[in-house]
N, C-alpha and C positions, 0 to 999 in steps of 0.2 A: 965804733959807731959807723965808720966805713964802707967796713966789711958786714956790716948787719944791712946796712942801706943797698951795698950790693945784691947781696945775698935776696934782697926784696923787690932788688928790679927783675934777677933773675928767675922768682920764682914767679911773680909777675907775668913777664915772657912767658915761662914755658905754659902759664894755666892762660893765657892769651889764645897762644900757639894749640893748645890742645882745644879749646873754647871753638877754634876757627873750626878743628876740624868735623868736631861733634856738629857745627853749624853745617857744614858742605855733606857729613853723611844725613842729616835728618831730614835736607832741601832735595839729597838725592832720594832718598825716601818717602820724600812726600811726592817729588814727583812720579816716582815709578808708583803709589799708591795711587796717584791721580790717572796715568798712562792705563792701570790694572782696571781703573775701576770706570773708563771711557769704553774700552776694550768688552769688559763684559756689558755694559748697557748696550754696544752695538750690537755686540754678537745676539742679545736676548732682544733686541728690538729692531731688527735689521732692515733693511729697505727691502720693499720685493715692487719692482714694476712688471706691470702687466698691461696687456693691450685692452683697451675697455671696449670700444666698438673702432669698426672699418665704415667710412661712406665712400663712395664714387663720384668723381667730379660726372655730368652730362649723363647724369642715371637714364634717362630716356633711352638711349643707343641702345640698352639691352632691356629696358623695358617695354617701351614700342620703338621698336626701330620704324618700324611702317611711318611711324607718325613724321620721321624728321626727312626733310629733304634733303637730296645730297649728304647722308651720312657719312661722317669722318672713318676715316681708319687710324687714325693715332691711336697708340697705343693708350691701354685703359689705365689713366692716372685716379687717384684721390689722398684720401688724408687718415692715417692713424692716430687715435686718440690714447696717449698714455697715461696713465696712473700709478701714483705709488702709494701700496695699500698696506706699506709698511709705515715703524714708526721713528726711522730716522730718514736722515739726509739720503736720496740717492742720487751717484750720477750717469748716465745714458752717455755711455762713450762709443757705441757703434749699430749699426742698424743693416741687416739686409733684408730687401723685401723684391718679392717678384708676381707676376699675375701668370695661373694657369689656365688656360682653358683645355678641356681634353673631354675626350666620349667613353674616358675610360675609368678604371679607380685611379687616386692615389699613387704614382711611383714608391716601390718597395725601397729603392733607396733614395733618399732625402737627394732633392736635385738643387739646392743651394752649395756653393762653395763656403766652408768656414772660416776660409782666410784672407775674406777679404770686408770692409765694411765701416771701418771705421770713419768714425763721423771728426770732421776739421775742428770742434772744439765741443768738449763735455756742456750736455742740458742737463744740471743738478732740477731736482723734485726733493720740493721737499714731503714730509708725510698727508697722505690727500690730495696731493696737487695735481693738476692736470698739464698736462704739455699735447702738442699737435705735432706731426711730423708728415712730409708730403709722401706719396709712393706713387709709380714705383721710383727708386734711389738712381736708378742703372734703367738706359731708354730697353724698351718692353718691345714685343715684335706688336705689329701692326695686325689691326680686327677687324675683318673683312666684315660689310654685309649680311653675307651666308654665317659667319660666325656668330654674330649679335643677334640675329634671326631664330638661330639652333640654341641658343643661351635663352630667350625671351620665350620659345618653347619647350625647352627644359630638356632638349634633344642633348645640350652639352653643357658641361658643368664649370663653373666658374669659380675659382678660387684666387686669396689671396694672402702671401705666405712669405713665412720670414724670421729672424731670430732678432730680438735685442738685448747687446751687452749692456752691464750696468755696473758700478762699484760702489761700496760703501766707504765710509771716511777711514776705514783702515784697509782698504784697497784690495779689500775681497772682492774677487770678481765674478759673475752670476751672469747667465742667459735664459731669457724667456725666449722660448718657442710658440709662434701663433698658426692660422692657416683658420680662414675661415671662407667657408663654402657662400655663395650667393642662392638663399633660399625664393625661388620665384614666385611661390604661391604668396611668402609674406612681405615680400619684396625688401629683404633684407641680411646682412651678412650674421651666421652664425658659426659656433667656433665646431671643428671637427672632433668628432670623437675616436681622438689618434694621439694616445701619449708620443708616438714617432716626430709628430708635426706640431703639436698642441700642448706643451709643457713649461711651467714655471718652477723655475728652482729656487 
């Protein structure tokens, strides 16, 4: 009778012992099916942010300058409006933006450094969401008079440009490319037609 009682703790034990493990490989399988199937809704639903419009702080300077007295020469600041027009979580881990003014095209090669930009803490978006960001990031050169004058008559062309980084929740990492030209007939910024300067990935 002992040895029968024995024998029952032991087998006991071992269908315990096996019992545990069947529990630890099915929690590990459930998790990695959960991990699999996070993984594909991000990847099939991803974030994508993109810059929706540019405004100018003191739009006058280059609209009428004539009109304002004692015109500033600070450099030309305003605000970036983001979106993300995807359909999960994104987040905005870096930003570089800068103002061109030039009588000329476009530079053939991209005149932003890519290794620099990163922003002191991530602005998550989530899908639809809007977020604002100030530009420029980095102080801008100074806009003469004569320059706001030649922009307001469309002698010189005004741009503003720049890339932002973004990750999703499995720390893929993606940059949009902007650059949009100051249209002065419509009195407003529009995006260039330059996959160089103008791309979302």
């Amino acid at each position: 009778s002992n040895k029968i009682t024995r024998d029952s703790v032991l087998e006991a034990q071992r269908f315990n012992a096996a019992n545990e493990v069947l529990m630890e490989e099915s929690n590990a399988s459930a998790t990695r099916a959960t991990d699999l199937t996070l993984k594909t809704f991000v990847l099939a639903n991803r974030p994508k942010v993109v810059v929706r419009n540019v405004s100018i702080d003191d739009g006058e300077r280059i609209t009428r300058p004539g009109n304002t007295p004692n015109p500033s020469t600070d450099p030309i600041s305003g605000k970036l409006r983001l979106v993300n027009v995807g359909g999960t979580l994104g987040y905005v881990t870096g930003l570089r933006c800068a103002v061109l003014i030039t009588d000329d095209f476009l530079p053939l090669e991209y005149p932003l450094s890519p290794f620099s930009g990163t922003l002191p803490s991530e602005i998550s978006l989530g899908p639809g969401v809007f977020g604002t960001l100030p530009f420029p990031t980095e102080k801008g050169e100074p806009v003469d008079y004569i320059q706001q004058t030649y922009i307001a008559q469309r002698a010189m062309s005004l741009y503003v440009l720049g890339w932002v980084t973004y990750r999703d929740e499995l720390r893929n990492v993606r940059t949009t490319y902007f650059c949009r030209w100051w249209n002065g007939a419509k009195q407003q910024f529009e995006p260039v037609s330059n996959p160089d300067y103008e791309s979302a990935d």
